[in-house]
Backbone as CSV, one residue per row, in Angstrom:
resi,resn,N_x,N_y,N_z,CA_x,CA_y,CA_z,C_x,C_y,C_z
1,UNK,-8.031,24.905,-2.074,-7.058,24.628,-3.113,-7.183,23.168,-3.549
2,UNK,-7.320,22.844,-4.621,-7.378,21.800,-5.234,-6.087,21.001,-5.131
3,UNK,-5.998,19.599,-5.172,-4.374,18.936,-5.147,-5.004,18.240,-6.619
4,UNK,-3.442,18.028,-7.405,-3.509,17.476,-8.467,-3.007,15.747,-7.720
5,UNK,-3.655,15.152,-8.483,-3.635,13.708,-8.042,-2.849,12.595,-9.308
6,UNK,-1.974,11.960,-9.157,-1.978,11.217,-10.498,-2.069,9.965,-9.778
7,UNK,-2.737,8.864,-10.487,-2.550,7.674,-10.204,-2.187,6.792,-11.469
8,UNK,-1.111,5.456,-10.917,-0.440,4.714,-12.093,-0.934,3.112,-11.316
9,UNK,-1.189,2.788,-12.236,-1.050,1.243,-12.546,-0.073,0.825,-12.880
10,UNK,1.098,0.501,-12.565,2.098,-0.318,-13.826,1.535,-1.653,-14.298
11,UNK,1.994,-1.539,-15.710,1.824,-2.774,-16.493,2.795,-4.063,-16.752
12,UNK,3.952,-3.282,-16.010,5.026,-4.146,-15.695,4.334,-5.194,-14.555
13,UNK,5.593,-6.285,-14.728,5.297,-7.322,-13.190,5.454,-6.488,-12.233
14,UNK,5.085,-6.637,-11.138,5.238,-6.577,-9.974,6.496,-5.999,-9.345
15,UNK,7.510,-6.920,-9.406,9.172,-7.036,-9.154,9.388,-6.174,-9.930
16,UNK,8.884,-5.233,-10.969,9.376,-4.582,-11.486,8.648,-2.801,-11.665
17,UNK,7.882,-2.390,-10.563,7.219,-1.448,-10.406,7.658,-0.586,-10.269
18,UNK,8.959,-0.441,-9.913,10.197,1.076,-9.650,10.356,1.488,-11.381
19,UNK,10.357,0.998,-12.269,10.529,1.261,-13.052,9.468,1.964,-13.795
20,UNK,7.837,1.680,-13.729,7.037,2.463,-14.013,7.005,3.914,-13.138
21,UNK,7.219,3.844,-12.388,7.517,4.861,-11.090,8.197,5.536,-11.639
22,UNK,9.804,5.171,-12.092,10.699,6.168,-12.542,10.253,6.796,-14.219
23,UNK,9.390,6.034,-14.607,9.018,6.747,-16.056,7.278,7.933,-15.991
24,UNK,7.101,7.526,-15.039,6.081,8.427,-14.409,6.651,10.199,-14.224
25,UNK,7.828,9.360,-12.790,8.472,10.960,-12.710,8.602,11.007,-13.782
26,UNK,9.356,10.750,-14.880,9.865,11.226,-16.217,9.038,12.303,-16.807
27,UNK,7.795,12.091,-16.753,6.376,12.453,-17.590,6.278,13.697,-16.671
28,UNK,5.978,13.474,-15.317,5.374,14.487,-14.553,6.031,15.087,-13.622
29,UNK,5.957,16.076,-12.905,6.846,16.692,-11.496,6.460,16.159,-10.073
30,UNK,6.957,14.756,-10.059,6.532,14.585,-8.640,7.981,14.001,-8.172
31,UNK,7.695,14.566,-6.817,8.512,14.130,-5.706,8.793,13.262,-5.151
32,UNK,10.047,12.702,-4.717,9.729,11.154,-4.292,9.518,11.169,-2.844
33,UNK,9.285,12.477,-1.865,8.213,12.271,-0.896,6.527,12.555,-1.138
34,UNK,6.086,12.696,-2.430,4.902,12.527,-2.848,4.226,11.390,-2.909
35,UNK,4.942,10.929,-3.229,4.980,9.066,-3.886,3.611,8.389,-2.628
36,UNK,2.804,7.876,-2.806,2.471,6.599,-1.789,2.446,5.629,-2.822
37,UNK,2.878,4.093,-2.468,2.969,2.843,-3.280,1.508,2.455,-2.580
38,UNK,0.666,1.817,-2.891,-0.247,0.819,-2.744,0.309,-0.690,-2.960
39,UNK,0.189,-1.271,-1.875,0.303,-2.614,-2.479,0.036,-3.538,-1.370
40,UNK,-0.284,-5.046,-1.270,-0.700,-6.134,-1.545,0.799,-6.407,-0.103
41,UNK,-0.168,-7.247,1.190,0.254,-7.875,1.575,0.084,-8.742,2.497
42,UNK,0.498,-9.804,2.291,-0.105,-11.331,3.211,0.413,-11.706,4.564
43,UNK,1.483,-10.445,4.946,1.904,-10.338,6.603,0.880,-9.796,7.344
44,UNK,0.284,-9.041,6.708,-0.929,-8.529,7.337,-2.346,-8.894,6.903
45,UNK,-2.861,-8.891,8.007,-4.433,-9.978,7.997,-5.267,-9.213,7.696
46,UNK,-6.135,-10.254,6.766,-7.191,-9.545,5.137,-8.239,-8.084,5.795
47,UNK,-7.553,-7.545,5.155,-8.792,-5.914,5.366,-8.432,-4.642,6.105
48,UNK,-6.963,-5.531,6.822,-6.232,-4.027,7.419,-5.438,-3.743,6.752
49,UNK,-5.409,-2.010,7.075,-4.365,-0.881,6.091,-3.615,-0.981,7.337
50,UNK,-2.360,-0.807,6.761,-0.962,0.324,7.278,-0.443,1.455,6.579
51,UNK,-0.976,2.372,7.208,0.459,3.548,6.143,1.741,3.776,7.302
52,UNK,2.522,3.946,6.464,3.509,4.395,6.776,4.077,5.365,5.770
53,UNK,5.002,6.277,6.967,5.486,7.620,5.771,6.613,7.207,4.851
54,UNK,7.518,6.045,5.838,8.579,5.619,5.033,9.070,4.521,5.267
55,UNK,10.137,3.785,4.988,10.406,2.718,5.548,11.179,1.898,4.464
56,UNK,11.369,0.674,5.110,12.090,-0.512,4.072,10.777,-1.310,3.085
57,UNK,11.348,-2.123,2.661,9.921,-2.931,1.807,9.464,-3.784,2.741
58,UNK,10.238,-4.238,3.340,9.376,-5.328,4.432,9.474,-6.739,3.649
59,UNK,10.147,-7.018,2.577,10.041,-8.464,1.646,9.229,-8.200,0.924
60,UNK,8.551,-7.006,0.682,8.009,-7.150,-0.689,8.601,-6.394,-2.021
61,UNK,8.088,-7.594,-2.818,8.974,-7.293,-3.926,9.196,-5.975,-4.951
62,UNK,7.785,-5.982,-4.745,7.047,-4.449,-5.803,8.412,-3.226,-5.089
63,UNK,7.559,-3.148,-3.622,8.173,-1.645,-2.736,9.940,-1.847,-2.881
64,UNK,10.258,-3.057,-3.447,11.838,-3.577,-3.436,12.626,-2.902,-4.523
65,UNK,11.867,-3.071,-5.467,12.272,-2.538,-6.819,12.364,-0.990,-6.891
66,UNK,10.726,-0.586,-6.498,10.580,1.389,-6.236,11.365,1.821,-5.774
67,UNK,12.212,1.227,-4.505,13.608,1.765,-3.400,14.209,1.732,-4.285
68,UNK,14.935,0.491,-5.166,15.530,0.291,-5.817,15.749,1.530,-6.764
69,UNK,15.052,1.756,-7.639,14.898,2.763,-8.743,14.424,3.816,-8.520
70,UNK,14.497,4.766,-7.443,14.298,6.107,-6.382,15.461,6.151,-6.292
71,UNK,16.351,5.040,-5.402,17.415,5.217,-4.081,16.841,5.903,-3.489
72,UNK,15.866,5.814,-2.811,15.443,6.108,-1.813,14.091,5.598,-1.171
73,UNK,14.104,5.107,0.068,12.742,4.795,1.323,12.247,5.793,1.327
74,UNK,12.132,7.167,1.077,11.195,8.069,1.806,10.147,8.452,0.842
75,UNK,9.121,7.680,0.733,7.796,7.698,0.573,7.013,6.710,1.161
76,UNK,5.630,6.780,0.677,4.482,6.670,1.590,4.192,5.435,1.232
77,UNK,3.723,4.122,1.862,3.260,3.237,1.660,2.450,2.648,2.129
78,UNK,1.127,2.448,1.550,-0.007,1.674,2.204,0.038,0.140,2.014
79,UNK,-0.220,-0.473,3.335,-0.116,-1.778,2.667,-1.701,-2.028,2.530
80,UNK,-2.096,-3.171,1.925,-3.619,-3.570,2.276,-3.432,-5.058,2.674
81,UNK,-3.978,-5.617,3.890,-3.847,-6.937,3.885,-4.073,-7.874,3.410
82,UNK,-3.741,-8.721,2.836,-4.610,-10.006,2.274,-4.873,-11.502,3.075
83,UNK,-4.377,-11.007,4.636,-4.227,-12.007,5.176,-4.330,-13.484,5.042
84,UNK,-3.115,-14.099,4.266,-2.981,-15.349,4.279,-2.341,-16.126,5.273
85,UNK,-2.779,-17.178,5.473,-1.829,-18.531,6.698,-0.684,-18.595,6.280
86,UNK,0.278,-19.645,6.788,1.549,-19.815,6.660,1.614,-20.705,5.410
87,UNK,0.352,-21.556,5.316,0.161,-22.631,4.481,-0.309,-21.908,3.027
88,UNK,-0.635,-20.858,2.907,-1.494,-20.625,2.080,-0.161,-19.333,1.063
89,UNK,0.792,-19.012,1.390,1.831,-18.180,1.206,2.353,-18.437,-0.063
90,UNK,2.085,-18.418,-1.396,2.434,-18.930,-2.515,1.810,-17.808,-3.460
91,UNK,2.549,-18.342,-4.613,2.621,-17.052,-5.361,0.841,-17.479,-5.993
92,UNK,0.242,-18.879,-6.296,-1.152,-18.544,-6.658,-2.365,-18.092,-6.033
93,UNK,-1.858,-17.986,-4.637,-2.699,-17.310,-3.741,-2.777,-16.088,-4.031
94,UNK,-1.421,-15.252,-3.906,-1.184,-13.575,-4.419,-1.693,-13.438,-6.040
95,UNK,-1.712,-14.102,-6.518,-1.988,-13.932,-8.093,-3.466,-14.333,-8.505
96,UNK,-4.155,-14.941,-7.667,-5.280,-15.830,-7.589,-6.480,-14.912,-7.793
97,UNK,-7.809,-15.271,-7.943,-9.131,-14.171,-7.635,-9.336,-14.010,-6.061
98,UNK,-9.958,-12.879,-5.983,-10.139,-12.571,-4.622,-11.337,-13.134,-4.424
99,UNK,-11.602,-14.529,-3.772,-13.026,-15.228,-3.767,-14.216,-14.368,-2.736
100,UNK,-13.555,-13.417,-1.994,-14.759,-12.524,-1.500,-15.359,-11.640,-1.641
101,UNK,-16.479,-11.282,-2.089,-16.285,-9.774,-2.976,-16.811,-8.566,-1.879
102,UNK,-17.882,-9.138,-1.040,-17.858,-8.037,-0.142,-17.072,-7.938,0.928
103,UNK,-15.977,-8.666,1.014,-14.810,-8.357,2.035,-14.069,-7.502,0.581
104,UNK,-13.871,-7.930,-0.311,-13.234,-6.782,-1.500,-13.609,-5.814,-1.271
105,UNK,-14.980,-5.149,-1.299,-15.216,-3.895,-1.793,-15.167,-3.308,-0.469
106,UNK,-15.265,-3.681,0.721,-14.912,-2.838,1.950,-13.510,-2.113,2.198
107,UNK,-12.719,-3.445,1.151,-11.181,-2.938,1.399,-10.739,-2.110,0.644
108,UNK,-11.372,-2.251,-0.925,-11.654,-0.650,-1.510,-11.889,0.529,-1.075
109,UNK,-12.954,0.478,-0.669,-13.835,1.815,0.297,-12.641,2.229,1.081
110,UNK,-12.123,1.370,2.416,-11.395,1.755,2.665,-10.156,2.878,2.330
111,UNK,-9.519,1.637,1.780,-8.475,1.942,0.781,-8.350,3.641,0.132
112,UNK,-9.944,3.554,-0.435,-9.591,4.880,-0.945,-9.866,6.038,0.142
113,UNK,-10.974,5.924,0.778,-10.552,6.830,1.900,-9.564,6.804,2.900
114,UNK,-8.425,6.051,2.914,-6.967,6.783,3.629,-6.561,7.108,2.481
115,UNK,-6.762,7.018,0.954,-5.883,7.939,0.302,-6.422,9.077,0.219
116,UNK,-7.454,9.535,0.417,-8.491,10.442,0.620,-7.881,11.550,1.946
117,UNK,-7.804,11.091,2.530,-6.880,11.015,4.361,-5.557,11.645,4.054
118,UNK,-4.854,10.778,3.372,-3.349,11.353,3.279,-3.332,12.863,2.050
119,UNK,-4.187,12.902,1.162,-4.214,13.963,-0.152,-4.856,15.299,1.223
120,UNK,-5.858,14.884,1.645,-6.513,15.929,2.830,-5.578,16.794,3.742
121,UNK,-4.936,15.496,4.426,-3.963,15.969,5.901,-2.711,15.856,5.781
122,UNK,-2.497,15.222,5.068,-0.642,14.883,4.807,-0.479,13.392,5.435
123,UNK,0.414,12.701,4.601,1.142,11.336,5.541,0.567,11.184,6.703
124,UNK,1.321,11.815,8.015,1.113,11.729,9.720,0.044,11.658,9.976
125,UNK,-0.389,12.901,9.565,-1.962,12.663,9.732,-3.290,11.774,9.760
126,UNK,-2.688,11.285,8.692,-3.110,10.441,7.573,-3.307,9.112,8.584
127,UNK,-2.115,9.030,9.130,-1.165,7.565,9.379,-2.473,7.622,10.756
128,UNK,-2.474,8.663,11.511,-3.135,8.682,13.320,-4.506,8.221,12.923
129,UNK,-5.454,8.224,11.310,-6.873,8.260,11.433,-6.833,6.276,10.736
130,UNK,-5.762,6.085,9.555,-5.572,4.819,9.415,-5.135,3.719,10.461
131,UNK,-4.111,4.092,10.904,-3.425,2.730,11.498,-4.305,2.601,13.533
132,UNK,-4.527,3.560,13.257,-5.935,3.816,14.763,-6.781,2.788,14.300
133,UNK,-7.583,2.643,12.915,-8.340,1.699,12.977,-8.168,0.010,13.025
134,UNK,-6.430,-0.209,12.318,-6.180,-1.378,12.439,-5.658,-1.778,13.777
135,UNK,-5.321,-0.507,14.847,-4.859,-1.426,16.177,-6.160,-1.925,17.126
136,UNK,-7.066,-0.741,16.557,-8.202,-1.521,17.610,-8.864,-2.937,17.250
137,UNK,-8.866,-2.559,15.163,-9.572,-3.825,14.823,-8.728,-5.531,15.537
138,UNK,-7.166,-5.295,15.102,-6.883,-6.592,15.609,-6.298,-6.613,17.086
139,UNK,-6.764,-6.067,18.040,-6.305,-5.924,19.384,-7.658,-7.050,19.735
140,UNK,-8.913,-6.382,19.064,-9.902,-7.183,19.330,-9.818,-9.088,18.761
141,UNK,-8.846,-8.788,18.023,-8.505,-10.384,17.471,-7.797,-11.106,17.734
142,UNK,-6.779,-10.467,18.299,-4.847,-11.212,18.569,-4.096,-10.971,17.478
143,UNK,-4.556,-10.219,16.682,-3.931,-9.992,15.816,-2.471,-9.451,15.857
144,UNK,-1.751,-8.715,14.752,-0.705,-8.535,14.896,-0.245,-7.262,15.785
145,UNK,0.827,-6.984,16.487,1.017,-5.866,17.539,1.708,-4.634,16.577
């Protein structure tokens, strides 16, 4: 059986991504446990995924707004890391070019195969073949627990 897939870009800012979200549903029949957000984050160090099935935003702004304009946490969210320092935490860093390109395109590859992962197996599933790879990668680093 085939799954129908939609993917959105919003063209809105950032802080304001619940709102493309809610004009999406508008258009199409999706669920807001269908939903996975993609997005961008500098708590976590450059190249590891997290999914999670649900949750709070964690301080980010994008997943802040989507809760926001759902009322509701229960969808899927991948983060991708961009691992920045404490020093480096500013909005031209997040807004900046990504000066690496083959650390980029790995995190692509990635990227799309756990969405690949979650459309296949569902969320959980999804979550045991992704977040397996980021505990071993930064266990080997000190990374985050």
């Amino acid at each position: 059986m085939k799954e129908s897939v939609l993917l959105i870009k919003p063209s809105t800012y950032m802080n304001n991504s619940g709102i493309a979200v809610i004009q999406a549903m508008e258009q199409f029949p999706i669920a807001v446990s269908d939903i996975v957000a993609v997005v961008d984050d500098f708590n976590i160090p450059e190249g590891v995924l997290r999914l999670r099935e649900k949750g709070s935003a964690g301080g980010h702004n994008g997943l802040k707004s989507i809760i926001y304009h759902l009322g509701s946490e229960d969808f899927a969210r991948l983060r991708i890391g961009i691992g920045v320092d404490n020093s480096s935490k500013d909005r031209d860093f997040v807004l900046g070019e990504f000066e690496n390109i083959s650390t980029l395109k790995n995190i692509v590859e990635e990227s799309v195969s756990a969405m690949e992962k979650i459309i296949e197996l569902g969320t959980i599933k999804a979550m045991n073949c992704v977040n397996k790879k980021k505990d071993d990668d930064t266990s080997k680093t000190g990374g985050e627990s």
